[in-house]
OpenMM code with the backbone's topology and positions (N, CA, C; nanometers):
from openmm import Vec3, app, unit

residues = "UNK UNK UNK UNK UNK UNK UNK UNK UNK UNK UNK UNK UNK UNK UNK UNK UNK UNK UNK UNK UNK UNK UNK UNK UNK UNK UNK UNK UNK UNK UNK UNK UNK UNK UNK UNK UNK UNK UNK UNK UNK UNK UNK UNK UNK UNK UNK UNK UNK UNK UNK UNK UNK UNK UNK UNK UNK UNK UNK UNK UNK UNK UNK UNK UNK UNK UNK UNK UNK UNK UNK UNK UNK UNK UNK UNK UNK UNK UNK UNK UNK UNK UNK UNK UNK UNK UNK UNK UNK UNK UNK UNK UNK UNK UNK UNK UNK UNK UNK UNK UNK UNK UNK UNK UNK UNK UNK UNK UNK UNK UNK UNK UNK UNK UNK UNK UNK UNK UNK UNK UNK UNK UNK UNK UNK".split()
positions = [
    Vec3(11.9013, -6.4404, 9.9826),
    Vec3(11.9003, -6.2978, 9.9508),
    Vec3(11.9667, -6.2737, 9.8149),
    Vec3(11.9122, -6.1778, 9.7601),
    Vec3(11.9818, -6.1525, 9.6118),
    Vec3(12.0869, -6.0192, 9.6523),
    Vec3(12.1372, -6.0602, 9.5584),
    Vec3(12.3250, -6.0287, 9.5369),
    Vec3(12.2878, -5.8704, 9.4857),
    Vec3(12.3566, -5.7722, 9.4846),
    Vec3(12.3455, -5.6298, 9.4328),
    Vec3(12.5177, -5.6194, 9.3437),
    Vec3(12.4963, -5.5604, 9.2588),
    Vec3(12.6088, -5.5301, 9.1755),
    Vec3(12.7237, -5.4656, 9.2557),
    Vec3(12.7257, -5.4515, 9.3510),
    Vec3(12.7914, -5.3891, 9.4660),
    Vec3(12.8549, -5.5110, 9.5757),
    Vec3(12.7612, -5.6154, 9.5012),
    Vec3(12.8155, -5.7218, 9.5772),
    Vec3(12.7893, -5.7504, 9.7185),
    Vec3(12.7001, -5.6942, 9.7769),
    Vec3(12.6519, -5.6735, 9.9233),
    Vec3(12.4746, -5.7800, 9.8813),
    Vec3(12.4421, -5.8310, 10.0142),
    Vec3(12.2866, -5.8357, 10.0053),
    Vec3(12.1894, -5.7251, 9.9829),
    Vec3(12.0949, -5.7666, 9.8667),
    Vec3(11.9899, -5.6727, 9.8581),
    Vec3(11.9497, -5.5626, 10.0034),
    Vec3(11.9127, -5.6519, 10.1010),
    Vec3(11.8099, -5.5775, 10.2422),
    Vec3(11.9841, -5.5261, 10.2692),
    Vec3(12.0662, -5.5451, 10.2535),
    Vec3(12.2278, -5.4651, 10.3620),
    Vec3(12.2366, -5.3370, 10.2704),
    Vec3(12.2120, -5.3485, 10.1310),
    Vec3(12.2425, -5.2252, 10.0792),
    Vec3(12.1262, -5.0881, 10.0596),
    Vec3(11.9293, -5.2161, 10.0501),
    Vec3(11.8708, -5.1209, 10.0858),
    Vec3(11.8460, -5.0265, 10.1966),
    Vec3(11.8719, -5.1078, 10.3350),
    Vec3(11.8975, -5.0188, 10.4338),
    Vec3(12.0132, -4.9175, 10.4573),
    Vec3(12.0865, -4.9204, 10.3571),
    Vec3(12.2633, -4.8548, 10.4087),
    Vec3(12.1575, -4.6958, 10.3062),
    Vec3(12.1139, -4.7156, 10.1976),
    Vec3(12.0240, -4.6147, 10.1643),
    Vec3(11.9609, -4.4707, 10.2146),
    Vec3(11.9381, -4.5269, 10.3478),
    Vec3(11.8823, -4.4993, 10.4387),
    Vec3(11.9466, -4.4172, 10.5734),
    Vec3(12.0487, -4.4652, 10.5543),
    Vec3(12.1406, -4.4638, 10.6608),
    Vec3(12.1984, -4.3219, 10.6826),
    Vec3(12.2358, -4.2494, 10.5713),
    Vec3(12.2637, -4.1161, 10.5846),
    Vec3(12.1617, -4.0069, 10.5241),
    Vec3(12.0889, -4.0820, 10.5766),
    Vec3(11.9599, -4.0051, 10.4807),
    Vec3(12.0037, -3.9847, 10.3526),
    Vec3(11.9614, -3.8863, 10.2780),
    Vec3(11.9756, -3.8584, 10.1353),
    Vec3(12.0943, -3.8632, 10.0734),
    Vec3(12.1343, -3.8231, 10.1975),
    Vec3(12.3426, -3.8651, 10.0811),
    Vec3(12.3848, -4.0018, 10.0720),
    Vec3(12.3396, -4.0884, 10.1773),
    Vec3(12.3356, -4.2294, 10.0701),
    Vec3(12.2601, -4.2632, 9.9994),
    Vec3(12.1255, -4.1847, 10.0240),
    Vec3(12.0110, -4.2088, 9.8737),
    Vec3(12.0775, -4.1535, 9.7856),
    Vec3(12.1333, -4.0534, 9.7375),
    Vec3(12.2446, -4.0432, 9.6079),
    Vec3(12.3546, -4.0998, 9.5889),
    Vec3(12.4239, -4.1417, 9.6889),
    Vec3(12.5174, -4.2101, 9.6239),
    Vec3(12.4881, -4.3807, 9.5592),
    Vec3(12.3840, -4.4555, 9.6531),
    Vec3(12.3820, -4.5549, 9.5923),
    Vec3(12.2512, -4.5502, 9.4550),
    Vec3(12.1934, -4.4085, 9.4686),
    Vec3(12.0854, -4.4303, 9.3599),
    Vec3(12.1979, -4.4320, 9.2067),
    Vec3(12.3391, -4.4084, 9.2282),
    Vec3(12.4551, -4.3346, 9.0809),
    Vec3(12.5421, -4.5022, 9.1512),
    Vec3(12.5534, -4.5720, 9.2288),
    Vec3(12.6585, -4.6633, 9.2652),
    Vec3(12.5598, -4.8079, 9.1772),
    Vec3(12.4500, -4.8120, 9.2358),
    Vec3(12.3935, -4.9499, 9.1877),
    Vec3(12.3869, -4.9574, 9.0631),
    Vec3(12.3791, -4.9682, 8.9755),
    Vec3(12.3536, -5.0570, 8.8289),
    Vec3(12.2302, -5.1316, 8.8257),
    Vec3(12.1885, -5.1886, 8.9141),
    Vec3(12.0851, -5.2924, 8.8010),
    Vec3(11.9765, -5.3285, 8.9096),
    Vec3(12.0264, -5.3462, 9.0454),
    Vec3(11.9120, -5.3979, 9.1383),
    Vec3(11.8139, -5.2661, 9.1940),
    Vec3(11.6724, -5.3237, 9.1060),
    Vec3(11.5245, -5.2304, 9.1038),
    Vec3(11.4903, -5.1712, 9.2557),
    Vec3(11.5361, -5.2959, 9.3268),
    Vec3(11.4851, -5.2592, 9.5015),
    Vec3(11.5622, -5.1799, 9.5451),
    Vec3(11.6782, -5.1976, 9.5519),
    Vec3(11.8026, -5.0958, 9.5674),
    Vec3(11.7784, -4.9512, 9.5266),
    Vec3(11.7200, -4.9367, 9.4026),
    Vec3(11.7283, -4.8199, 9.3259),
    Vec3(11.6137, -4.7305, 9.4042),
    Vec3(11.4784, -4.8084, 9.4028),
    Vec3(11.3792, -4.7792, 9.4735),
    Vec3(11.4080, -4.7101, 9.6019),
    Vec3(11.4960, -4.7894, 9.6893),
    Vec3(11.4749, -4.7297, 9.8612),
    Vec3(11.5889, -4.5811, 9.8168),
    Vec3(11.7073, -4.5837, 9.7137),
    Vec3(11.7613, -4.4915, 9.6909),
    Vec3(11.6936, -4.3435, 9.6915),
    Vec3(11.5692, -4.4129, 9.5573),
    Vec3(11.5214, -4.2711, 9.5379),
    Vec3(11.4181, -4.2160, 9.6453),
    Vec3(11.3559, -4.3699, 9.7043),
    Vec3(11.2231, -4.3064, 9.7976),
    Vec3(11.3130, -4.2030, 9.9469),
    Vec3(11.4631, -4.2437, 9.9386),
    Vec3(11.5580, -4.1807, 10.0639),
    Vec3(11.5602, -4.0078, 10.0304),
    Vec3(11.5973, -4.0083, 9.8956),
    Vec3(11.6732, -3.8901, 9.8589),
    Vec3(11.5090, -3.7904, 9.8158),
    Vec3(11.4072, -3.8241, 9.7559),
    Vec3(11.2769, -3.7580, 9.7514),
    Vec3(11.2381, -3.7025, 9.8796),
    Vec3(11.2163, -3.8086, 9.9856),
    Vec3(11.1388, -3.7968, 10.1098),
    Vec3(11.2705, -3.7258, 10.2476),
    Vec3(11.3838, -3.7193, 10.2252),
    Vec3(11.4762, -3.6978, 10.3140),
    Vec3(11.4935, -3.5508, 10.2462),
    Vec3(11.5742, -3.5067, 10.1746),
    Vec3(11.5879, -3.4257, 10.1056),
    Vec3(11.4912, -3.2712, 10.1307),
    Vec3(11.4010, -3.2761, 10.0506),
    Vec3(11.2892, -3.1716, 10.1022),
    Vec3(11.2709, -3.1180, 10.2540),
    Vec3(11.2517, -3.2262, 10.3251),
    Vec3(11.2313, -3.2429, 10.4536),
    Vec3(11.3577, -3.1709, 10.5544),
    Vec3(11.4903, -3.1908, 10.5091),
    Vec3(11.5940, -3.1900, 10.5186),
    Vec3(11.6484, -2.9866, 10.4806),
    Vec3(11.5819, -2.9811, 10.3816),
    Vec3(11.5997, -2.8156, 10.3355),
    Vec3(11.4789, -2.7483, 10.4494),
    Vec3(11.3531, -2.7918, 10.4277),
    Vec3(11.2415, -2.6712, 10.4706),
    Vec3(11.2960, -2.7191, 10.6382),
    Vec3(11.3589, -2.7962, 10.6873),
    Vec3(11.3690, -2.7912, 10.8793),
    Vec3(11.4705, -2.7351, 10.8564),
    Vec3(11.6208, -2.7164, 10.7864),
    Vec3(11.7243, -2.5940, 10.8312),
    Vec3(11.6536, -2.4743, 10.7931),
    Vec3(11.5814, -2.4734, 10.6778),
    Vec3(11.5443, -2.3255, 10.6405),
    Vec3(11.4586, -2.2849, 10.7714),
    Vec3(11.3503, -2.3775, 10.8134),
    Vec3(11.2673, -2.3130, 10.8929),
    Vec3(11.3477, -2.2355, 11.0099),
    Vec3(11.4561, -2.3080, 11.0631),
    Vec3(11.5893, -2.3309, 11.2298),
    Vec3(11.6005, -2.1878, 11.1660),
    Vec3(11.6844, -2.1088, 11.0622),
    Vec3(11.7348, -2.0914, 11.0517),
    Vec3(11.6290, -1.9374, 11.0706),
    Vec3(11.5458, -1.9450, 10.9943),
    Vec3(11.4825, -1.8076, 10.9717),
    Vec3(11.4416, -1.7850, 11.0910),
    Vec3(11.3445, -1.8936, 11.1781),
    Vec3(11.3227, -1.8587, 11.3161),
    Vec3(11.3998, -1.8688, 11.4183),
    Vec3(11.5384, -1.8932, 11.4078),
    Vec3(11.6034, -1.8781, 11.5575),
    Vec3(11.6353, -1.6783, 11.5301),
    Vec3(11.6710, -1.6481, 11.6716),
    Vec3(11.7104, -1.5474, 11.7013),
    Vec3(11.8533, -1.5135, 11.6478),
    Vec3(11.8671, -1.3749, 11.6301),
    Vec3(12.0086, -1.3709, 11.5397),
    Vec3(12.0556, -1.2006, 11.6379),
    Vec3(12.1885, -1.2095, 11.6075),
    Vec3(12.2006, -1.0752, 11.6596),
    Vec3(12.3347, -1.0195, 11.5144),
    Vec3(12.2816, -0.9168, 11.5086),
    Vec3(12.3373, -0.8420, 11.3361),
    Vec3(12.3874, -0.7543, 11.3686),
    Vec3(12.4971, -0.7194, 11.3553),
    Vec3(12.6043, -0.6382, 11.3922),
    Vec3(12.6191, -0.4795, 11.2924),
    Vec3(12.6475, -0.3878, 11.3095),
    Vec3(12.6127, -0.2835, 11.1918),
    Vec3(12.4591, -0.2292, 11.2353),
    Vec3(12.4815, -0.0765, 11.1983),
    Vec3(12.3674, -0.0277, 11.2062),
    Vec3(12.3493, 0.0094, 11.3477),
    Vec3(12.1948, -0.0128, 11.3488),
    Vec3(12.1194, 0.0015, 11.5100),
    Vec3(12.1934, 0.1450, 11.6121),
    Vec3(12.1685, 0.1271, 11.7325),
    Vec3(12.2220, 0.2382, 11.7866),
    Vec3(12.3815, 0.2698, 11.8202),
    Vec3(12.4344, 0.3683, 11.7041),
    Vec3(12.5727, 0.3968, 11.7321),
    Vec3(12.6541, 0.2953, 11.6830),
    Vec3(12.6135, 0.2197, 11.5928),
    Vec3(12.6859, 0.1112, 11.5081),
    Vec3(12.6990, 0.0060, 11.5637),
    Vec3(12.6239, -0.0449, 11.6554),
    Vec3(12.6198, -0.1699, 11.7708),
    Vec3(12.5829, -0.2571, 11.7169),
    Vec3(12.4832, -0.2592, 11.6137),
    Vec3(12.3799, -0.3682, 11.5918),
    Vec3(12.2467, -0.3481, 11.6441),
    Vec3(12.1841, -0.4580, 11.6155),
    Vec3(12.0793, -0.4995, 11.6423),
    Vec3(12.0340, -0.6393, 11.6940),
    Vec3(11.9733, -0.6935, 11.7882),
    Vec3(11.9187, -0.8411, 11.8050),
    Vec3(11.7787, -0.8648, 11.7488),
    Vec3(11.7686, -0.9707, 11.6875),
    Vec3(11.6711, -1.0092, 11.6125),
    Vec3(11.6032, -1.1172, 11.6719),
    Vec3(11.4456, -1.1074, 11.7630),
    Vec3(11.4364, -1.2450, 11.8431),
    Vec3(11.3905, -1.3624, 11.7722),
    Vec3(11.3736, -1.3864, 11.6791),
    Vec3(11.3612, -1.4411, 11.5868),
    Vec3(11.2195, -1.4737, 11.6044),
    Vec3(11.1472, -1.6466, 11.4860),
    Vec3(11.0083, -1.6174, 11.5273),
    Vec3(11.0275, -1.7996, 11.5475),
    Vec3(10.9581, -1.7507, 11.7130),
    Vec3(10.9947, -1.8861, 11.7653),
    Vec3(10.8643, -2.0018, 11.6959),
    Vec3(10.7545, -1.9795, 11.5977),
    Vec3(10.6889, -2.0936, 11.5800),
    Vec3(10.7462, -2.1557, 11.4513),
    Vec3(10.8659, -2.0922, 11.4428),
    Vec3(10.8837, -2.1743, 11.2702),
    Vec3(11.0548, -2.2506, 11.3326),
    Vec3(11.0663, -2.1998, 11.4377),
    Vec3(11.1601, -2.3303, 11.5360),
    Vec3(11.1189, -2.4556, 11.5779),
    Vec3(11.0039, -2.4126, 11.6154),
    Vec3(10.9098, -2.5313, 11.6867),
    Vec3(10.8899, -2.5942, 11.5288),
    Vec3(10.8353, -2.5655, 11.4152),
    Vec3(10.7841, -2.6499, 11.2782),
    Vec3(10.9069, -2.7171, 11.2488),
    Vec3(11.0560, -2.6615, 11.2631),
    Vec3(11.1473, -2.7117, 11.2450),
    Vec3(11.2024, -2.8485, 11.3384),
    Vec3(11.1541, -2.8596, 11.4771),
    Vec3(11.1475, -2.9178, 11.5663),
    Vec3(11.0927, -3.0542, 11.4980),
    Vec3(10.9539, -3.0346, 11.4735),
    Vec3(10.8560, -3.1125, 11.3914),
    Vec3(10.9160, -3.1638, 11.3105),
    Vec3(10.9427, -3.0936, 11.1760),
    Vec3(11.0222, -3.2007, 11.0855),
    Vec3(11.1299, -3.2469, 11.1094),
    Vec3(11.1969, -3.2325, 11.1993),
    Vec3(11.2980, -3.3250, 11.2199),
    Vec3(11.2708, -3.4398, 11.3180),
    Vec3(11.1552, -3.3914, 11.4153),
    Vec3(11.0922, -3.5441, 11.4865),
    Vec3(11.0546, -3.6379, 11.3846),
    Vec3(10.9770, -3.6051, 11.2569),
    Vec3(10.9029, -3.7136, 11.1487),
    Vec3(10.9903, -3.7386, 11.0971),
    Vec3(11.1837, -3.6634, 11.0539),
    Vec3(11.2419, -3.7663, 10.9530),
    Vec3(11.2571, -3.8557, 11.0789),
    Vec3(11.3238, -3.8433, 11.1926),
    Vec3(11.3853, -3.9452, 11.2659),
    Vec3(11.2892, -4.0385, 11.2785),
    Vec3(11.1292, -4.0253, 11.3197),
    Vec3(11.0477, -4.1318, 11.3206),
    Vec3(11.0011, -4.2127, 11.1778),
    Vec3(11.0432, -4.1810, 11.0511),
    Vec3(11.0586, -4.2146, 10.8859),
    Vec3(11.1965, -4.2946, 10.8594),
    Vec3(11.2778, -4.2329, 10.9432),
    Vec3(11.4118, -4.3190, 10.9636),
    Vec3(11.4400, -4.4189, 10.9777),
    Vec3(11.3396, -4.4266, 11.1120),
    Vec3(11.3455, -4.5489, 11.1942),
    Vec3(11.2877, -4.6433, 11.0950),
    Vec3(11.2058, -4.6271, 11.0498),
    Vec3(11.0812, -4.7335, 10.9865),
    Vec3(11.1245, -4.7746, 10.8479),
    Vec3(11.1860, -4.6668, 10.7923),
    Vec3(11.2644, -4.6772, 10.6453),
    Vec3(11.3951, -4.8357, 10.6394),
    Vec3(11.4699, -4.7848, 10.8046),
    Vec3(11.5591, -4.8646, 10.8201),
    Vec3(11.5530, -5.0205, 10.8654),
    Vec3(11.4171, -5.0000, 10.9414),
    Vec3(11.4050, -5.2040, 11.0052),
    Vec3(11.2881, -5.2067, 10.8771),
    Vec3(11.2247, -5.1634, 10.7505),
    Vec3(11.1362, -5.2333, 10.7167),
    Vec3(11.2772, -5.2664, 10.5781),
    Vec3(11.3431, -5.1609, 10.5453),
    Vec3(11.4111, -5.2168, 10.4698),
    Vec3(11.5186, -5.3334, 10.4468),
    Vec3(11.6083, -5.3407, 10.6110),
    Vec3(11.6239, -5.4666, 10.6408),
    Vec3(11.5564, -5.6335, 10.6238),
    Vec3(11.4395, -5.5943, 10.7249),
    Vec3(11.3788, -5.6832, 10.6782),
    Vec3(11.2912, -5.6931, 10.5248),
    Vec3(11.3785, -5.6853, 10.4573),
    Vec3(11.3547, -5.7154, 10.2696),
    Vec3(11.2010, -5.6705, 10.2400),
    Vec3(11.1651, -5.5252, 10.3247),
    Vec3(10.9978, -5.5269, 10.3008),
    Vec3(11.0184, -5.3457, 10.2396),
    Vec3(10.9037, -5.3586, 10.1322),
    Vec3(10.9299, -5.2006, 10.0441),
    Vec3(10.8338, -5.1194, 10.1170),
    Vec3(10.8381, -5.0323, 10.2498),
    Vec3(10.7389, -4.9316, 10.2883),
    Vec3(10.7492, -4.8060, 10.2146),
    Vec3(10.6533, -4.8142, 10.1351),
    Vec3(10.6238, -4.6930, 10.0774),
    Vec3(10.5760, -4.5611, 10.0992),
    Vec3(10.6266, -4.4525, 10.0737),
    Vec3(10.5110, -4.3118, 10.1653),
    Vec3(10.4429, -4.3038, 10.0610),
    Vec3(10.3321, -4.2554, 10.0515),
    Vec3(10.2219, -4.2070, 9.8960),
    Vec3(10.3072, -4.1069, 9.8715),
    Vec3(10.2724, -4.1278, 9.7159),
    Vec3(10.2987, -3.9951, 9.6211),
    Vec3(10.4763, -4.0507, 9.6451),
    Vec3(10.5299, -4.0181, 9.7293),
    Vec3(10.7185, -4.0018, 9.7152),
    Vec3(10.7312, -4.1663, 9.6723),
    Vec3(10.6959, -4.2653, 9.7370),
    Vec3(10.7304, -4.4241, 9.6975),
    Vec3(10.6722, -4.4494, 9.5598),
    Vec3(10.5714, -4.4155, 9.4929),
    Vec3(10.5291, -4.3777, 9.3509),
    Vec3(10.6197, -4.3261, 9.2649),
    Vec3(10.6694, -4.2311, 9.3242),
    Vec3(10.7674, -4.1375, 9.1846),
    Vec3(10.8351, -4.2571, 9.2325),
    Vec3(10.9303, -4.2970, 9.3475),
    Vec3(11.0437, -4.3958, 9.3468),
    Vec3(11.0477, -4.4941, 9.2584),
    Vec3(10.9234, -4.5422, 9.2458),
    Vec3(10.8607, -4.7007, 9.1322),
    Vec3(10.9324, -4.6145, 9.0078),
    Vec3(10.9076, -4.5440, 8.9510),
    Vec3(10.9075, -4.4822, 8.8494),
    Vec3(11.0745, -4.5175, 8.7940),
] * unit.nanometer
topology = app.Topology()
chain = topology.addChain("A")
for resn in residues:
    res = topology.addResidue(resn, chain)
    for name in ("N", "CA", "C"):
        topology.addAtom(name, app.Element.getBySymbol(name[0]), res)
């Protein structure tokens, strides 16, 4: 196995990448120095985790139910039932990172580059 400027094996540090999703894709995409594979699973973590990572809280967030205090009748508030299909989309993207997770983490171990289209492209880059 080749050595990483970090001093760890290549496949131990590309999978650690992985590991916190995007916040170890940034930290080791600014920690590594020089090893290409390393850099790669960094950026393909922090591209493909990231996005994914904003639009499922944004979605949780807009569609769960809320109750807003102020206003409404006699200064009570109001309950807001929220809109339950953009819970469920949120549901969704967080089933595909965990199942992207999984696959990110044993292919990168085993020293193999799974690429997604389009996000593993910019990563080459």
């Amino acid at each position: 196995m080749t050595k990483t400027s970090l001093n760890l094996d290549e496949n131990i540090e590309s999978m650690l990448c992985y590991i916190g999703i995007w916040i170890t894709g940034l930290v080791f995409l600014f920690a590594e120095k020089e090893n290409k594979t390393v850099k790669f699973h960094a950026k393909q973590s922090l591209f493909f985790f990231l996005p994914l990572n904003i639009l499922g809280i944004l979605f949780w967030w807009i569609g769960s139910p809320k109750w807003s205090y102020g206003g409404g009748w006699h200064g009570l508030g109001h309950f807001d039932p929220g809109i339950p299909a953009l819970v469920w989309i949120s549901w969704i993207i967080w089933i595909i990172m965990l199942i992207f997770f999984i696959i990110f983490i044993i292919t990168a171990y085993q020293g193999q580059k799974f690429k997604v289209p389009i996000i593993g492209d910019l990563a080459e880059k």
